[in-house]
VOGU-3710 file (C-alpha; in Angstrom, 3 decimals, decimal comma):
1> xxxxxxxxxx> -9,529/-13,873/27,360  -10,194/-11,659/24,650  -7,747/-8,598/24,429  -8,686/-4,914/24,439  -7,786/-2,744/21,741  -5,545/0,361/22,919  -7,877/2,677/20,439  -10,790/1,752/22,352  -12,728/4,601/23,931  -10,826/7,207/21,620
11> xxxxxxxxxx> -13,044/9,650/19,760  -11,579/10,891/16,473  -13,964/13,838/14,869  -11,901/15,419/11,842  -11,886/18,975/11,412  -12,422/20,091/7,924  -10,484/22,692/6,504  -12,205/26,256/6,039  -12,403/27,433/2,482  -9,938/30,096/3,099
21> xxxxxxxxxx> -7,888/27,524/3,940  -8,566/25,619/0,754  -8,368/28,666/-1,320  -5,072/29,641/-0,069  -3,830/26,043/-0,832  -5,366/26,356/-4,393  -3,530/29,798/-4,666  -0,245/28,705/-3,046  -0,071/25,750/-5,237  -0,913/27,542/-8,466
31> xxxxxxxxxx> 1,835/30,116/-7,644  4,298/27,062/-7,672  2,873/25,661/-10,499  3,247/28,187/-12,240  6,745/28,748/-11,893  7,421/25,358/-12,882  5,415/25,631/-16,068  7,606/28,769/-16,887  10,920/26,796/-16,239  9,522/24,009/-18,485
41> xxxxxxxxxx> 8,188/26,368/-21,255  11,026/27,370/-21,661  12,593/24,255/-22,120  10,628/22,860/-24,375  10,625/26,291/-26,638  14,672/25,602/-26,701  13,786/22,578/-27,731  11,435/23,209/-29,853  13,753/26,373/-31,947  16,568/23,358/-32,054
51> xxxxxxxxxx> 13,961/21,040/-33,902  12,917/24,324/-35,622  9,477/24,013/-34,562  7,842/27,794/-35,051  6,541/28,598/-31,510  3,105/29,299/-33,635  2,572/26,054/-35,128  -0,329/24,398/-33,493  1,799/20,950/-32,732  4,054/23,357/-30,358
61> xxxxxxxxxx> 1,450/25,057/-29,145  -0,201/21,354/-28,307  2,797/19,876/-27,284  3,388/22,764/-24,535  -0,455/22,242/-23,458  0,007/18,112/-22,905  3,484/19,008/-21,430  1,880/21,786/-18,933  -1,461/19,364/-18,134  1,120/16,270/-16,919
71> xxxxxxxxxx> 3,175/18,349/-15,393  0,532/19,468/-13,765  -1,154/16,422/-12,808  2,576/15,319/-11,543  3,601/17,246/-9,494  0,159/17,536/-7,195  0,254/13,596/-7,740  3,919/13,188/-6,825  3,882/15,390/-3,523  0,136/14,359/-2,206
81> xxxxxxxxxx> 1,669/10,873/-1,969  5,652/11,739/-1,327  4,027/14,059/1,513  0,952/11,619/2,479  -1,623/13,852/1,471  -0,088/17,047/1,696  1,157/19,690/-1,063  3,586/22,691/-0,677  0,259/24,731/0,173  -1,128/22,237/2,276
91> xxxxxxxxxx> 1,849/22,463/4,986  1,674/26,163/4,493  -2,059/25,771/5,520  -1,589/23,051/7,979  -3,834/20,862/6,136  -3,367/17,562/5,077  -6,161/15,330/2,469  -7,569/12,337/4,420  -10,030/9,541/3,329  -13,641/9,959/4,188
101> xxxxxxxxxx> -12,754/7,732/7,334  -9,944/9,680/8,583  -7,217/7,085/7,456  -3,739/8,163/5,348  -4,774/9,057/1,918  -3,362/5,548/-0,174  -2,201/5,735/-4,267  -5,376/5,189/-5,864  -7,391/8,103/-4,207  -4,219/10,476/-4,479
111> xxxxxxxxxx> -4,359/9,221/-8,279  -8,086/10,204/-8,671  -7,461/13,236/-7,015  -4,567/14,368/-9,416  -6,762/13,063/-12,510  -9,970/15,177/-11,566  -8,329/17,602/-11,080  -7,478/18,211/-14,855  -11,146/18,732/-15,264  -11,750/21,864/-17,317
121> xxxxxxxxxx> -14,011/24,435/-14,843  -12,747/21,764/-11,535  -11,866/24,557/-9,312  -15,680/26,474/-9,617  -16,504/23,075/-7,519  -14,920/24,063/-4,485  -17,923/26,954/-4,942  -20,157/23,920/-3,686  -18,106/23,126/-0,688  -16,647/19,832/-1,930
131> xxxxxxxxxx> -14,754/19,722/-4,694  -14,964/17,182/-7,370  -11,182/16,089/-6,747  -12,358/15,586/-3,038  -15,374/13,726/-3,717  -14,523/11,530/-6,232  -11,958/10,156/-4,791  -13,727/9,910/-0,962  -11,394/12,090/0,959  -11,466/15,114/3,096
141> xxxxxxxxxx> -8,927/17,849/3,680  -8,816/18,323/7,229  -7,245/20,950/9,293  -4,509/18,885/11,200  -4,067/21,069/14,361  -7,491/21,750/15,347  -7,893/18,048/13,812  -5,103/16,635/16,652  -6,434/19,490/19,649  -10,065/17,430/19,181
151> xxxxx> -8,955/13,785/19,912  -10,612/12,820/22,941  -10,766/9,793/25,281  -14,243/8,000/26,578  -13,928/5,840/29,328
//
């Protein structure tokens, strides 16, 4: 006798986030980027005066750039998959970054994610609805209440 799944008959329609929503995240996130780049600036310029590196020289000024992009790239990397698909902004938001079938966002999409998103001009694609980072790697950012309030059951 063949067994009957408990998900059967449950209807799962994700609600995307709005682009305010996105927008704020983008903002939010940017905000505590940028702090962090300030902290770390800093620490590489004390570095940099103890190796008596001129702050002008274009291998500081280059070094602080690659520093700032990996950082960068980091820290949305580091808390999209510490937080399964969420950043600082995103649980601000209530929003979370889903695969295009609604499961938990794994490594390698939360890798592509971070990686496109170092793409000079990358935020003018959220001007198109979808963002690069979003379609590239085949997710979604969803809005997880109104997400949860639409489950529904089919008998």
């Amino acid at each position: 006798m063949e067994q009957e799944s408990l998900l059967t008959g449950i209807e799962f329609t994700p609600v995307l986030a709005s682009t305010g929503q996105r927008f704020l995240n983008f903002l939010i996130d940017a905000i505590i980027f940028s702090f962090c780049h300030g902290f770390f600036s800093g620490v590489i310029a004390l570095a940099g005066t103890q190796l008596l590196l001129p702050e002008t020289s274009l291998f500081y000024q280059l070094t602080v750039e690659f520093i700032s992009f990996f950082f960068y790239y980091i820290l949305y990397f580091l808390s999209e998959l510490v937080f399964k698909g969420r950043t600082i902004g995103k649980f601000i938001t209530g929003t979370k970054a889903v695969n295009e079938d609604s499961t938990e966002v794994g490594p390698k999409a939360i890798l592509i994610r971070s990686l496109v998103r170092m793409i000079p001009f990358e935020p003018f694609s959220a001007l198109n609805r979808r963002p690069w980072h979003d379609k590239w790697s085949q997710t979604y950012v969803i809005d997880v209440k109104k997400t949860l309030s639409n489950f529904s059951l089919h008998n």
